[in-house]
VMD Tcl script that builds the backbone (N, CA, C; Angstrom):
set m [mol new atoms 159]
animate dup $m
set s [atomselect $m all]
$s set {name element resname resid chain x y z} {
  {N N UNK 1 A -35.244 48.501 73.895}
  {CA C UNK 1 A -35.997 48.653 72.660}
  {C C UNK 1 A -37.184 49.573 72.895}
  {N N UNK 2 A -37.723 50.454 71.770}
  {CA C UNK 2 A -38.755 51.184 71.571}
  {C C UNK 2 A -39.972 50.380 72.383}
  {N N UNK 3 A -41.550 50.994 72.910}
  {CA C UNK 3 A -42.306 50.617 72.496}
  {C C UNK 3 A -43.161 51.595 71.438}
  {N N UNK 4 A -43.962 50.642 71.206}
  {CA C UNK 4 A -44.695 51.783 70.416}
  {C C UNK 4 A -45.771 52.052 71.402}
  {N N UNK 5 A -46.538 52.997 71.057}
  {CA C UNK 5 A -47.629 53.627 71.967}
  {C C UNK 5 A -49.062 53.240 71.594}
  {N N UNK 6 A -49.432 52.835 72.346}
  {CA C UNK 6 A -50.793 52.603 71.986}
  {C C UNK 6 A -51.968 53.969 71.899}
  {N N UNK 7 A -52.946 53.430 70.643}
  {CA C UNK 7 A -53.346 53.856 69.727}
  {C C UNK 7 A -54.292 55.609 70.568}
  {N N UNK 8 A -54.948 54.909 71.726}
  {CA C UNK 8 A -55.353 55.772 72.769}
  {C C UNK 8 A -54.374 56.793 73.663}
  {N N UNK 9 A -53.129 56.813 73.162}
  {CA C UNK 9 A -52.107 57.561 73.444}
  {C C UNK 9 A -51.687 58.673 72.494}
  {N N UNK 10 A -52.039 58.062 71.312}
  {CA C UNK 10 A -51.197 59.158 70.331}
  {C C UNK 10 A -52.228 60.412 70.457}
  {N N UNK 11 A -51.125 61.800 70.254}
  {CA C UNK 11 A -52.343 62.961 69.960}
  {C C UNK 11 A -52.915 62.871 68.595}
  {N N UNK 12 A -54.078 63.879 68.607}
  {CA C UNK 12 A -54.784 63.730 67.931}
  {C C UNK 12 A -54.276 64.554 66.690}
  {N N UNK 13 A -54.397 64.748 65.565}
  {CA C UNK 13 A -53.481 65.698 64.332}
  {C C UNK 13 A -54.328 66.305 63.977}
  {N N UNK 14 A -54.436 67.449 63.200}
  {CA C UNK 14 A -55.547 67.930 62.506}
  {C C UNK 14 A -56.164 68.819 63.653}
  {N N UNK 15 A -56.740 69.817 63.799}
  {CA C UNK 15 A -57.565 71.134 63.893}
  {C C UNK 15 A -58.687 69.787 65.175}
  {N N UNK 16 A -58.697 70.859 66.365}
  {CA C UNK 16 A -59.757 70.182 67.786}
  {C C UNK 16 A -61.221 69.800 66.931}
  {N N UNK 17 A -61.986 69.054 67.433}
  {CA C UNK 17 A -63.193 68.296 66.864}
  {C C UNK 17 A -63.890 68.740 67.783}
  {N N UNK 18 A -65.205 69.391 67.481}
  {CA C UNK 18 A -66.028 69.295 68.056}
  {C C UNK 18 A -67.462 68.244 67.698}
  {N N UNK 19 A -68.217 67.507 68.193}
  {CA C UNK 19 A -69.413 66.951 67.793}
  {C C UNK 19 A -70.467 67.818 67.450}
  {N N UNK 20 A -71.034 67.590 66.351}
  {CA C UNK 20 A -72.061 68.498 65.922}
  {C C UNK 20 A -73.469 69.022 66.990}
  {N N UNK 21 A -73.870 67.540 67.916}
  {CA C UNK 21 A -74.843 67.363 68.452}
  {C C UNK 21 A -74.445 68.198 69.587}
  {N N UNK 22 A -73.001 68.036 70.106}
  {CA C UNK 22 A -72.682 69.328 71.220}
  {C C UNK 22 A -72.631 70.456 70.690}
  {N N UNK 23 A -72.155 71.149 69.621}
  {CA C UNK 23 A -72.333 72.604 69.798}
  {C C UNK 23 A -74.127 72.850 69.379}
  {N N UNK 24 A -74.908 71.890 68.326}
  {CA C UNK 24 A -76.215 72.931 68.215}
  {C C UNK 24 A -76.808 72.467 69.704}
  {N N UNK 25 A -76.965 70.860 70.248}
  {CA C UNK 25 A -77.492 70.677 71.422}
  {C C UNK 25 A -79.598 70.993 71.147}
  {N N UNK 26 A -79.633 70.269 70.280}
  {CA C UNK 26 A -80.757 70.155 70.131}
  {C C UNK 26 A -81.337 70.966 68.735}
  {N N UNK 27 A -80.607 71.961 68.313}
  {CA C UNK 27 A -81.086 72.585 67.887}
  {C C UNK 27 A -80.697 73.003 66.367}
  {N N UNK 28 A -81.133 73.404 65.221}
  {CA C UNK 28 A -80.801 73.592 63.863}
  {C C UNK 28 A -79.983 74.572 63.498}
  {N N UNK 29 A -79.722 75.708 64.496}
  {CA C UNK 29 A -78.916 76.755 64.309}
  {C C UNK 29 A -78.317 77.043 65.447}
  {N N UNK 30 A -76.821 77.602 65.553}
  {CA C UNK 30 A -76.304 77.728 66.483}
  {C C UNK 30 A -75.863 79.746 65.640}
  {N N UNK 31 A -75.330 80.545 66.813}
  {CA C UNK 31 A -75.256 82.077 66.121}
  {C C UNK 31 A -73.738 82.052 66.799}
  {N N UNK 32 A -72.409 82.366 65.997}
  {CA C UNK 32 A -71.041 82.783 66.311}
  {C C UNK 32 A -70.861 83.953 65.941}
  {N N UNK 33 A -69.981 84.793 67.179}
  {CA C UNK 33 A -69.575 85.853 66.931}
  {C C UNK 33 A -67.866 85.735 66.367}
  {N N UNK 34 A -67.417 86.418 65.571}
  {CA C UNK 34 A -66.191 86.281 65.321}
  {C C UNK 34 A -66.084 88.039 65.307}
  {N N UNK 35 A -64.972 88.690 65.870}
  {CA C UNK 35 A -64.841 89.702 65.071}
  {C C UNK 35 A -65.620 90.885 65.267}
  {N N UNK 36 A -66.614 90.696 66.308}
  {CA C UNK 36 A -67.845 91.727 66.179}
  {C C UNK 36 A -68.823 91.499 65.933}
  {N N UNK 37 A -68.988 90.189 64.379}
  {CA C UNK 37 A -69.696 89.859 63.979}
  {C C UNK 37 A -70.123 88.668 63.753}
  {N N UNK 38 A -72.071 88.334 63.742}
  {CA C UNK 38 A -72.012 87.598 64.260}
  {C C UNK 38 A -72.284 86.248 62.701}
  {N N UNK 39 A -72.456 85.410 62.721}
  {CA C UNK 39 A -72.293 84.161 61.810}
  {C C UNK 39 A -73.018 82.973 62.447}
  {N N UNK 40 A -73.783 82.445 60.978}
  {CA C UNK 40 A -74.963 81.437 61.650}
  {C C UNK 40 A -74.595 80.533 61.205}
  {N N UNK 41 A -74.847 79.411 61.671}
  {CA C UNK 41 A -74.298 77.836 61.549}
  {C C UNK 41 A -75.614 76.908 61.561}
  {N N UNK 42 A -75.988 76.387 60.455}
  {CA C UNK 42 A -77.591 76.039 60.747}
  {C C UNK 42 A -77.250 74.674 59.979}
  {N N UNK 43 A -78.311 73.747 60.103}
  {CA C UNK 43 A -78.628 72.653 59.765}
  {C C UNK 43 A -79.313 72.203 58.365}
  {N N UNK 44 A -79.637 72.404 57.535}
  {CA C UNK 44 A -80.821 72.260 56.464}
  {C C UNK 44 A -81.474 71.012 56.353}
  {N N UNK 45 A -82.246 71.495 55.397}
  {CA C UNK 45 A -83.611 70.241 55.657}
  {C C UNK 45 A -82.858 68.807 55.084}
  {N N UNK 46 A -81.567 68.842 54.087}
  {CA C UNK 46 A -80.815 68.011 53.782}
  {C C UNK 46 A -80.002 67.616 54.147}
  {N N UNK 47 A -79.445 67.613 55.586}
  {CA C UNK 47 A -78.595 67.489 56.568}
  {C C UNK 47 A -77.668 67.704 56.220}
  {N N UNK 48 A -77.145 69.100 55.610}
  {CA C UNK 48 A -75.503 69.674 55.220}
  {C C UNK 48 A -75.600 70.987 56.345}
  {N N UNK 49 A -74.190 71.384 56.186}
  {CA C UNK 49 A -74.045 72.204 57.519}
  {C C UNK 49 A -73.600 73.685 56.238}
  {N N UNK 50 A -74.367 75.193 56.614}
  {CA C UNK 50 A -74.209 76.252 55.637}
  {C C UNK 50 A -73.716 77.104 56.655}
  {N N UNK 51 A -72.940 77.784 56.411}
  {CA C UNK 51 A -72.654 79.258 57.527}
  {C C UNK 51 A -72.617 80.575 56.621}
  {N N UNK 52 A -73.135 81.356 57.124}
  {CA C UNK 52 A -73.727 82.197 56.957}
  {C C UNK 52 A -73.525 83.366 57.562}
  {N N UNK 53 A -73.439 85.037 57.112}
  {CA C UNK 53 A -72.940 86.580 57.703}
  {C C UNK 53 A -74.257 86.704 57.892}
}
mol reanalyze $m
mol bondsrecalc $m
mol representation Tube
mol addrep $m
């Protein structure tokens, strides 16, 4: 008979996760280059996440 797999086994679905607190790491803005160009990832005073050319 099957087992099933426990829950710490299955992969994960959906697009890799990163934690917010690891990529800014202290800080309100983090700067990505994509392309050449670069793109800002900042924090606001209302704790939503804006990106930005």
């Amino acid at each position: 008979m099957g087992e099933k797999a426990d829950s710490h086994d299955a992969k994960p679905s959906g697009p890799p996760q990163v934690e917010a607190r690891t990529l800014f790491n202290g800080q309100r803005e983090v700067a990505i280059r994509f392309r050449g160009e670069i793109y800002r990832l900042r924090i606001t005073r209302n704790d939503k996440l804006i990106l930005t050319k």
